[in-house]
N, C-alpha and C positions, 0 to 999 in steps of 0.2 A: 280626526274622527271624533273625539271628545268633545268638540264645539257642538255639531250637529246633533249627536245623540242627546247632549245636556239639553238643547234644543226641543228635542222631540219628549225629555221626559218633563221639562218646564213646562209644556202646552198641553199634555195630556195631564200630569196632573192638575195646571191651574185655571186653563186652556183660557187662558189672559193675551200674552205679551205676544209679538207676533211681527210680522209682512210688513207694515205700515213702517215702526220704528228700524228696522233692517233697513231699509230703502233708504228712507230719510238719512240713516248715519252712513248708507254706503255712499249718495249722494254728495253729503255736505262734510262728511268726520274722516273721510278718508278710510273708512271701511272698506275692504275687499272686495268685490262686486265678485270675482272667483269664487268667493266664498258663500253669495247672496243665494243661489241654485240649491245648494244645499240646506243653507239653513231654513228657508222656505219651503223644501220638501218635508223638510224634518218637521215645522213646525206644524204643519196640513196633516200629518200623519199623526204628532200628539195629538192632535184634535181629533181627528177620525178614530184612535185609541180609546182616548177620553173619555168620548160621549161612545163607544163601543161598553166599554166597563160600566156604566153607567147604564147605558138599554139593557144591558144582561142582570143588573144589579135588580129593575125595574119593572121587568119584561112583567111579569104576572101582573103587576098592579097596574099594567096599562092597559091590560087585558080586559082587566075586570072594568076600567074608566071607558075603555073605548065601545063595550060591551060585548066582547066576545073575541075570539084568536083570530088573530091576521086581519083585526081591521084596525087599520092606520088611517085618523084625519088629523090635520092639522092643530087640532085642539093639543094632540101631545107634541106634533112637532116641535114645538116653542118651547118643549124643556132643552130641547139639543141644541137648535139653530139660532136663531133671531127673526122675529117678524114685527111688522109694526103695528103700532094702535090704528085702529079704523079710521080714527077723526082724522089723523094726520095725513095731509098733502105728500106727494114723494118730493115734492122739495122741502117738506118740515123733515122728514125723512135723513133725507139728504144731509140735509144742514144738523141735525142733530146728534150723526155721525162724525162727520163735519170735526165738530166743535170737540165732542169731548175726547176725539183722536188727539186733537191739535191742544186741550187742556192735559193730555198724560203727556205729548211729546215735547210740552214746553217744561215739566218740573223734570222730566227722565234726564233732561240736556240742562235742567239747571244742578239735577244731584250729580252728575256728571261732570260739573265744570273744576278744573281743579282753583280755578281761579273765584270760586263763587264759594268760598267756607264749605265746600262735601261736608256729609256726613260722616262720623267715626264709622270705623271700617265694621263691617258685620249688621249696621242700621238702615242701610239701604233696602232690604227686603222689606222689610216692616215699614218703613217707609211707604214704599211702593203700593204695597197689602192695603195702607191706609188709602193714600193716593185713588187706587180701582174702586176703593170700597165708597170712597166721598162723590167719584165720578158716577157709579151707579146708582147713590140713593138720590144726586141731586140734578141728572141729565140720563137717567137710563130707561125712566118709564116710557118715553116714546118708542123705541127702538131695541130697546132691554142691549143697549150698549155692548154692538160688536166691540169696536172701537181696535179691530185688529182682524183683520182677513180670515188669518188661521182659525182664531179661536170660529167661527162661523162654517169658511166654506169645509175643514174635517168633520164637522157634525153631521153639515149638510149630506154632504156625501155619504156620513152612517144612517142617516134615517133613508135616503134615497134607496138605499141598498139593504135597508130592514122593508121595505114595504111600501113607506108611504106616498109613491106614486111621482109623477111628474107635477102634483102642485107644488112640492119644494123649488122646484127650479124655473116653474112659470107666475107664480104668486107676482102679484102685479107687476107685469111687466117685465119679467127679469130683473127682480129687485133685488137679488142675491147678489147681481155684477156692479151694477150701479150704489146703492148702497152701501153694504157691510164690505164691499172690497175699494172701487173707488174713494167712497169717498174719505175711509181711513188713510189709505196712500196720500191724496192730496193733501187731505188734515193735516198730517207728519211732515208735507214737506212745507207748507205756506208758514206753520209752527217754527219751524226749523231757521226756516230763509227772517221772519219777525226774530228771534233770538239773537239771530248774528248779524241782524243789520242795527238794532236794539239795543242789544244787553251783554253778547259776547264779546270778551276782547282779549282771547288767543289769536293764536296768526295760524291755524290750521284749517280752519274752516273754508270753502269751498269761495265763499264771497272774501274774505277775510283777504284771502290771497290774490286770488284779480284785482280787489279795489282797493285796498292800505298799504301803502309806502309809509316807512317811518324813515328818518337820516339812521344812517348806521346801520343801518340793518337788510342785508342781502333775502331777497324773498326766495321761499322753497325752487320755486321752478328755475330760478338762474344761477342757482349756486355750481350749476355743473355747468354754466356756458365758459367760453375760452374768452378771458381776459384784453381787452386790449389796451393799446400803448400805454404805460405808467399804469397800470392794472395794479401789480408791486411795491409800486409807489405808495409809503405812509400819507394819512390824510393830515394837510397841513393846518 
């Protein structure tokens, strides 16, 4: 219960980290997929939180911007959710999600690697803090950098449910599914799959496992099969 919750209070307060890298390490790291449902919940929920404490923090001065009570347009949506610049095509869209999904989920898996110098223990936040913070000033302006399901669709959901109408969830095209939630998913996982065919070289990875044979070394998945003839037998 202490995973999920840490979950739901990381997202609400930072409403960052999210659905996309879950996926990816249930995927490829041997992550719990039992466990995916929940942390998922949890994390949609800090986000609906979040950006909840925040509209209430807010509410009067949006008042006063949007000019007057109970009108909600999309001009303040965009402090909760994510929407994209005009110029941009939904495949600049796309791809700009895309990319800087797949630019956090390639350092998250290299500060991860025990085999890549990690960080001293307790730097990895800050780390990270830097990491979002380098992602949004220099890939965020298109899209204002879902770059994580959660952190989007619980916003989405709070401003849906303060007022703002069904342009949240029809705003071109149903940009909300394709966009901020796909294309972070795919991001995390094409990131993931370049790492370990690339630059990872434990033997737990997803690919790792299917495709490397070393001498001497029994892989995960056969060490519980039943031995045959001279099995016993020292190697000569």
């Amino acid at each position: 219960m202490r995973e999920p919750v840490a979950e739901f209070l990381g997202v609400m307060l930072l409403i960052i980290f999210g659905n996309g890298v879950t996926l990816a390490l249930a995927t490829f790291r041997g992550f719990p997929w039992k466990k995916v449902p929940g942390y998922i919940t949890a994390q949609v929920l800090g986000g609906f939180t979040g950006a909840a404490i925040v509209y209430g923090n807010y509410f009067h001065a949006i008042n006063v911007f949007e000019g007057g009570v109970g009108i909600r347009t999309q001009a303040t949506a965009g402090l909760f959710a994510t929407y994209a610049s005009d110029y941009l095509t939904n495949a600049s869209c796309f791809f700009s999600e895309f990319l800087g999904t797949a630019v956090l989920m390639l350092i998250v898996l290299a500060l991860s690697d025990k085999k890549n110098c990690p960080p001293p223990a307790g730097l990895t936040p800050l780390i990270l803090c830097f990491l979002v913070l380098g992602i949004g000033t220099s890939l965020g302006m298109h899209t204002a950098y879902a770059i994580n399901p959660a952190r989007d669709l619980g916003p989405r959901l709070l401003t849906s449910a303060a007022g703002y109408g069904t342009i949240v969830w029809s705003y071109r095209n149903h940009y909300w599914i394709w966009c901020p939630i796909l294309a972070p998913i795919l991001g995390a996982q094409i990131a993931t799959i370049i790492y370990d065919l690339f630059l990872y070289t434990g033997h737990d990875g997803l690919l790792k496992e299917k495709h490397i044979f070393e001498p001497g070394r029994t892989p995960a998945s056969r060490k519980n099969m039943p031995g045959g003839p001279g099995a016993d037998e020292a190697p000569v």
